[in-house]
N, C-alpha and C positions, 0 to 999 in steps of 0.2 A: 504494500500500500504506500503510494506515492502522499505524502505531506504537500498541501496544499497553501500558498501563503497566503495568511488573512488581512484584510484591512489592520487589525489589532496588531499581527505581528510585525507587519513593516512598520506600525508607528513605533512596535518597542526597538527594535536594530534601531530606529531614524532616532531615537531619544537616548540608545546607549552612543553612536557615534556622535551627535553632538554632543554629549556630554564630555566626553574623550577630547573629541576637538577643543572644548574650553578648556579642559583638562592643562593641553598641550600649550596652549596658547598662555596661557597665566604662569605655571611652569617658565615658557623662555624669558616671559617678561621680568618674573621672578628672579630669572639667572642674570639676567642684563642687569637687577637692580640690587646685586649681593644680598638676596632674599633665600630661602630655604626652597631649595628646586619642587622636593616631596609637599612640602607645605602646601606651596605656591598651585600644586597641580590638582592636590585634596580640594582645593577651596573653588578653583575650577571647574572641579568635574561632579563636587557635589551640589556647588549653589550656581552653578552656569555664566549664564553673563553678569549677575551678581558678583557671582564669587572672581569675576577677571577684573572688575571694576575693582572690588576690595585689591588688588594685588596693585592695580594700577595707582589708586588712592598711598599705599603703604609708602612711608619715608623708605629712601634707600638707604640698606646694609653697609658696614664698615666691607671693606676688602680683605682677604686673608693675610695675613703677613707670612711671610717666611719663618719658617722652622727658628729658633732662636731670640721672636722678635716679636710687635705684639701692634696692632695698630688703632690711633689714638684721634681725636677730633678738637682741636684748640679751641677753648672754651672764649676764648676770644676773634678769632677771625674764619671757625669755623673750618679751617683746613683741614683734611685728611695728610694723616703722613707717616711713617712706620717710624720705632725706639725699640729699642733692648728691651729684652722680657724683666731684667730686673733694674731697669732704668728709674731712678726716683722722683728726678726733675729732668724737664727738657728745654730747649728753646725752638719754636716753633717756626719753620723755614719760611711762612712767606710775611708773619708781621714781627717774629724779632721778639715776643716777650716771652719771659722765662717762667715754665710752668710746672706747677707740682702736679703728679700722676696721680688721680684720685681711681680710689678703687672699684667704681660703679662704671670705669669706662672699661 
């Protein structure tokens, strides 16, 4: 007996591949925004164009630093920049004032 497809089943396939599509799409954007890839694609694929809006909405991620190093955001001019993982104080490369490493960064 040959399966025959119904109106009901092509809308379920049409509502798992766009789901998937959101998925994928919030996911990249995620990655382009140093955001959590798996996060980014859960929120995608479960709340749809929602859930890609929330990704798009989300402040963007620090960048990962290299093994040894830790990366930090100047509480004054806002820069990104990488420091030694047990660096206590720094000076910040593009406005020049000298910062102490607070531990919530």
């Amino acid at each position: 007996m040959v399966h025959q497809w119904t109106l009901l089943d092509t809308l379920f396939v049409a509502i798992i591949v766009f789901c998937l599509i959101c998925g994928v799409v919030a996911a990249v954007i995620g990655h382009r925004k140093n955001l959590s890839v798996g996060q980014s694609f859960a929120l995608g694929a479960l709340l749809g164009p929602q859930g890609v809006a929330s990704v798009v909405r989300d402040k963007p991620g620090l960048p990962r630093a290299p093994s040894g190093m830790r990366t930090i955001r100047c509480p004054c001019c806002n820069a990104v920049q990488t420091i030694g993982e047990t660096q206590a104080e720094y000076q910040c490369s593009q406005c020049k004032t000298e910062n102490a490493v607070q531990d919530s960064q």
